[in-house]
C-alpha positions in Angstrom: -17.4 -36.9 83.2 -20.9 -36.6 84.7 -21.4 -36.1 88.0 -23.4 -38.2 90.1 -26.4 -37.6 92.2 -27.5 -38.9 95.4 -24.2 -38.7 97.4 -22.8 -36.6 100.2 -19.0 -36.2 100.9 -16.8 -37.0 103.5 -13.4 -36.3 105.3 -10.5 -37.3 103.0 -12.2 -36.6 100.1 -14.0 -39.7 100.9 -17.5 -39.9 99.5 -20.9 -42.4 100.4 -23.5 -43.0 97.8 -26.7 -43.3 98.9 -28.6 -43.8 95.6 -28.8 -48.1 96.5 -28.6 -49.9 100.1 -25.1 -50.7 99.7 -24.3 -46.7 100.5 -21.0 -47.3 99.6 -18.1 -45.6 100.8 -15.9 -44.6 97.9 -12.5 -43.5 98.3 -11.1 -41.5 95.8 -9.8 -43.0 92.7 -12.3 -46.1 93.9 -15.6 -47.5 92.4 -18.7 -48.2 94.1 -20.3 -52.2 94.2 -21.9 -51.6 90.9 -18.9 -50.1 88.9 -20.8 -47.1 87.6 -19.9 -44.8 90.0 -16.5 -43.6 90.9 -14.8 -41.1 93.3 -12.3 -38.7 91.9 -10.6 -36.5 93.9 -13.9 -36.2 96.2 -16.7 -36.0 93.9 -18.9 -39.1 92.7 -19.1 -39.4 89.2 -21.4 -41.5 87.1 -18.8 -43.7 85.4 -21.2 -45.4 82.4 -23.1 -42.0 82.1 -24.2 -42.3 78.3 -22.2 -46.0 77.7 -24.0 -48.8 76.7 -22.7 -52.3 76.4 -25.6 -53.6 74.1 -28.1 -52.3 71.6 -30.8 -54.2 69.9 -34.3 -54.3 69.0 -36.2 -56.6 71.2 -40.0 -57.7 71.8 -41.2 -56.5 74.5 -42.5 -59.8 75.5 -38.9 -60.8 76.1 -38.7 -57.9 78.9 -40.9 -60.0 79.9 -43.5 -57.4 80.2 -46.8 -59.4 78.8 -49.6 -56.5 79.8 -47.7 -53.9 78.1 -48.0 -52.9 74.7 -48.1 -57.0 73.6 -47.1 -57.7 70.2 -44.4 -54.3 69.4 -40.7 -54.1 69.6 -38.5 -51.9 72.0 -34.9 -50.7 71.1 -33.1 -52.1 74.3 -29.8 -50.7 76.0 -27.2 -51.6 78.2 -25.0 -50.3 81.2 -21.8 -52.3 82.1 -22.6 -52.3 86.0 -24.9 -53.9 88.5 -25.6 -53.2 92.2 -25.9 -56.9 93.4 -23.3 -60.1 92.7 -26.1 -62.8 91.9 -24.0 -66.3 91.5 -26.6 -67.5 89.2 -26.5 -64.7 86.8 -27.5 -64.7 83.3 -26.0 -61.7 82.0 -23.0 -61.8 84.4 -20.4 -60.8 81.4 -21.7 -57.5 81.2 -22.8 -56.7 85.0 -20.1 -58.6 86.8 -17.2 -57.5 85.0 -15.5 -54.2 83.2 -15.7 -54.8 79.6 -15.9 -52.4 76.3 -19.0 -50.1 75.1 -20.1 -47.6 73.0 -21.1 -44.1 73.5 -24.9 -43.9 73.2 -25.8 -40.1 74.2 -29.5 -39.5 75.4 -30.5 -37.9 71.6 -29.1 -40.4 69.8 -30.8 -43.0 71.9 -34.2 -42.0 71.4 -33.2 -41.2 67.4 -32.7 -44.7 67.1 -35.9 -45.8 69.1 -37.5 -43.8 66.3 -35.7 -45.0 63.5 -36.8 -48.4 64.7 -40.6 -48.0 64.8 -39.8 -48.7 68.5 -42.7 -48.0 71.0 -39.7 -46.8 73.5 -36.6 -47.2 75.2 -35.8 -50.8 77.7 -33.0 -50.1 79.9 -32.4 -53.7 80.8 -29.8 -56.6 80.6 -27.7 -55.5 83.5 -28.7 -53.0 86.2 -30.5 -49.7 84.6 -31.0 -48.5 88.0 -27.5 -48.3 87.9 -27.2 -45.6 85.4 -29.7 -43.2 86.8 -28.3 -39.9 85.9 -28.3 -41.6 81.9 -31.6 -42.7 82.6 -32.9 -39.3 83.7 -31.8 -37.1 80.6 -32.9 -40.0 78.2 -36.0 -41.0 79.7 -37.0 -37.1 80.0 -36.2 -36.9 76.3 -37.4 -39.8 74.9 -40.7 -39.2 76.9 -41.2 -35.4 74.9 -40.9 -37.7 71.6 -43.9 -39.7 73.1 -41.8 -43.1 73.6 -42.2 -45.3 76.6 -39.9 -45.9 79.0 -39.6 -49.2 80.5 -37.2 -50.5 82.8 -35.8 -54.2 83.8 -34.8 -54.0 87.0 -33.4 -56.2 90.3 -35.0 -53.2 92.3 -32.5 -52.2 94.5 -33.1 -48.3 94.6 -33.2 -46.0 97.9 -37.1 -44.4 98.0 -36.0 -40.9 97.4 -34.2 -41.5 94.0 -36.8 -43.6 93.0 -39.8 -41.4 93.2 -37.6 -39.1 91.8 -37.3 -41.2 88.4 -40.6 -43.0 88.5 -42.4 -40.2 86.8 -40.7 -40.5 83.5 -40.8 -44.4 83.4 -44.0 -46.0 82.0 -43.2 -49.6 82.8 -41.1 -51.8 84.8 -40.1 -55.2 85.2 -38.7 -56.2 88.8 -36.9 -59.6 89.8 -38.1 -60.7 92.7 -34.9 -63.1 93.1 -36.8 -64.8 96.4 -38.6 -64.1 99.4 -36.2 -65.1 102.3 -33.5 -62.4 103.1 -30.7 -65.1 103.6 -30.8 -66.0 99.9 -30.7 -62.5 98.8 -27.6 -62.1 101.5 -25.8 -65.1 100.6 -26.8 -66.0 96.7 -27.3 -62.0 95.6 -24.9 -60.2 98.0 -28.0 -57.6 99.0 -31.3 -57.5 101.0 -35.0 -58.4 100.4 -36.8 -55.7 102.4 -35.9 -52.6 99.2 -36.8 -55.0 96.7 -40.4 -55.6 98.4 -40.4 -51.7 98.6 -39.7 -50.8 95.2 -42.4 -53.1 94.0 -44.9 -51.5 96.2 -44.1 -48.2 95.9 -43.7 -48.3 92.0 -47.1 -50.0 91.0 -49.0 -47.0 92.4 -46.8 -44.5 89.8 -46.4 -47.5 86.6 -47.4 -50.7 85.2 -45.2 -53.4 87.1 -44.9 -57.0 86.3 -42.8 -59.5 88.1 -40.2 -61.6 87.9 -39.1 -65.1 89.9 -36.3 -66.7 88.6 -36.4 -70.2 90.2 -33.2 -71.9 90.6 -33.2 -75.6 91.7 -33.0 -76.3 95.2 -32.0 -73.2 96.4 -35.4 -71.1 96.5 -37.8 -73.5 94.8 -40.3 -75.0 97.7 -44.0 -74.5 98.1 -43.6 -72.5 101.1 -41.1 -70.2 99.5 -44.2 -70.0 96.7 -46.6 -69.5 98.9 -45.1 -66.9 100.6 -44.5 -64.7 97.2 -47.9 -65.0 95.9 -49.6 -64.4 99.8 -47.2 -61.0 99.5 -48.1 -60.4 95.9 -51.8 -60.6 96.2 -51.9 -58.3 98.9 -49.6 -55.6 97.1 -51.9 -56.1 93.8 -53.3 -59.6 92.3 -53.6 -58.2 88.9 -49.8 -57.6 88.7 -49.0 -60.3 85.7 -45.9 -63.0 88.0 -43.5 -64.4 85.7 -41.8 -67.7 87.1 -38.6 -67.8 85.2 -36.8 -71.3 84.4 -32.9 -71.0 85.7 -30.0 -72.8 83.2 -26.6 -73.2 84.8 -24.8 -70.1 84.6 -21.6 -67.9 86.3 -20.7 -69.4 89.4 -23.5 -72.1 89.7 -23.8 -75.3 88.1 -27.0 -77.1 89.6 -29.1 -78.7 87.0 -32.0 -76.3 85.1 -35.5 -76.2 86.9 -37.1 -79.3 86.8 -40.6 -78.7 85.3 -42.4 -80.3 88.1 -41.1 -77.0 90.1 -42.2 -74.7 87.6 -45.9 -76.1 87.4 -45.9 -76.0 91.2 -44.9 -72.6 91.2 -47.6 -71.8 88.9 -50.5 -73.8 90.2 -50.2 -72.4 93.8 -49.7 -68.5 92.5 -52.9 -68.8 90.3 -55.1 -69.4 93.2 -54.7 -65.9 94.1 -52.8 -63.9 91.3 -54.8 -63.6 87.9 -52.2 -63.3 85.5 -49.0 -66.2 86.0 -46.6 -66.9 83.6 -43.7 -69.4 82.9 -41.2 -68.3 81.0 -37.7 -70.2 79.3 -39.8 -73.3 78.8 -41.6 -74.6 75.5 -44.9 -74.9 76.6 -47.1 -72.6 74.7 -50.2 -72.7 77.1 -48.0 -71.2 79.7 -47.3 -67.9 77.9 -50.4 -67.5 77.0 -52.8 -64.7 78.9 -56.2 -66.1 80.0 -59.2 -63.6 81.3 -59.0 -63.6 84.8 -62.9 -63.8 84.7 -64.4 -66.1 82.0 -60.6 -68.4 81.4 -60.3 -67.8 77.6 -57.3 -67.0 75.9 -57.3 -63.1 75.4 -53.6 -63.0 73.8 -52.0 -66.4 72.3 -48.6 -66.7 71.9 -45.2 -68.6 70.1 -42.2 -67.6 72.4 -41.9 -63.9 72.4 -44.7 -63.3 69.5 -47.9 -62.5 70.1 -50.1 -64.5 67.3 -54.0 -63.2 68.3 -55.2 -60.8 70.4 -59.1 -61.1 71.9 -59.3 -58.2 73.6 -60.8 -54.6 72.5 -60.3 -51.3 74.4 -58.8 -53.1 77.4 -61.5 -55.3 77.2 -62.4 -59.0 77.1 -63.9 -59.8 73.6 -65.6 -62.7 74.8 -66.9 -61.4 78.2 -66.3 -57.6 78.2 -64.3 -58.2 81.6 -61.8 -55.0 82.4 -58.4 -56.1 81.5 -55.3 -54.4 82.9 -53.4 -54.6 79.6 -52.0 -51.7 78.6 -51.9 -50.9 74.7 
């Protein structure tokens, strides 16, 4: 067993993470919200430390991380935990619930990132943050083998482990699940305010892109849009905005996004953020990245494939405008 960080004991062997907001108490012989960490006989261990649920090779467009590295594959792993309960959850039988995995240790992680022709390790499908101490060792190795590190992430870190970790990660992806606390109270069993925070704070040390999963009637109205561009704009308006279309899923049923919502979405976050995307739909013009200054396409896309790139250097090849696409 590994043994956590970030926690401090208590009486009766009692113990409080503090690595999330929850800072759950943990008796002994007890797990934590997110399942990964556990309390025996008064110290916190890191439960998943090292197992993965999932291994695959993955464009990194389907992160979705559109301004980093476009066009290679990443090898992409798994823990079986998560730090928030969202009803609408995608990926809910590997976050929600206890199931089998594999041992995956940190050198045989970034072996196989090599053996892939991977540009790096994605820590995604359920709650990376999750398995920090894992994250830690692999990132630090993978990073002295000159892969990337890239996280997908619901955000929900404390500020002192994250600054901690954000100098070994080179990307991240962070849902942005809405911008009223209630919903993240009621729908995602958390709070907004670290969420907000962990965007802010990691854009200054990595590339960050964002996510808003849009799920019908519950957080799709022009004001709610509004008010996550306004907030967005002022953090950074070249951070690339993924709206993401929601399909029925866990313990929600409501009808997918209509599109009408999705366009809205879009059309009101592109008067102030320069790169906006839509993603889970067909329409190929959405995907696509258009220079923020002259409006061509600078990298056209089928799905998750990038089909031509017009761009040199970080550069516009049609009006030499600065991109921030990393590559």
């Amino acid at each position: 067993m590994h043994e956590a960080l970030y926690y401090e004991k208590l009486g009766d062997k009692k113990v409080r993470c503090i690595l999330c907001p929850h800072y759950c108490i943990i008796k002994p012989g007890k797990v934590g919200i997110c399942m990964g960490r556990e309390n025996k006989d008064g110290v916190l261990y890191a439960k998943t430390y090292a197992q993965t649920t999932s291994i695959g090779v993955d464009p990194i467009e389907k992160k979705p991380l559109y301004h980093f590295y476009p066009g290679t594959d990443i090898l992409s792993i798994s823990p079986n935990s998560c730090n928030l309960s969202c009803k609408f959850c995608q990926n809910w039988q590997i976050s929600q619930v206890e199931v089998p995995t594999q041992y995956l240790s940190p050198e045989r992680a970034v072996a196989s990132a090599k053996e892939n022709n991977s540009v790096g390790i994605s820590y995604t499908y359920a709650e990376p943050l999750m398995w920090y101490e894992y994250i830690l060792d692999t990132a630090a190795l993978a990073r002295r083998e000159g892969l990337k590190n890239v996280l997908v992430t619901n955000g929900y870190i404390n500020k002192e482990p994250l600054l901690e970790l954000l100098p070994l990660i080179d990307a991240m992806n962070i849902d942005v699940k809405s911008m009223e606390d209630s919903y993240y109270r009621k729908i995602c069993s958390a709070k907004l305010e670290p969420v907000l925070k962990t965007v802010e704070i990691s854009q200054k040390y990595c590339h960050v892109e964002v996510t808003n999963l849009i799920v019908t009637t519950l957080n799709d109205t022009d004001e709610l849009y509004h008010k996550l561009t306004d907030w967005l704009a002022s953090v950074n308006p070249n951070i690339p905005l993924h709206f993401s279309r929601y399909f029925p899923n866990y313990k929600i049923s409501l009808p997918p996004t209509p599109f009408e919502a999705m366009k809205r979405a879009r059309d009101i976050a592109m008067k102030k953020i320069n790169y906006v995307y839509i993603g889970n739909v067909s329409q190929v013009e959405w995907n696509n990245t258009y220079c923020h200054n002259c409006k061509n396409i600078v990298i056209s896309r089928e799905g998750y494939f990038v089909i031509e790139k017009n761009y040199h250097g970080g550069k516009c090849n049609l009006c030499g405008a600065d991109l921030p696409i990393i590559d």
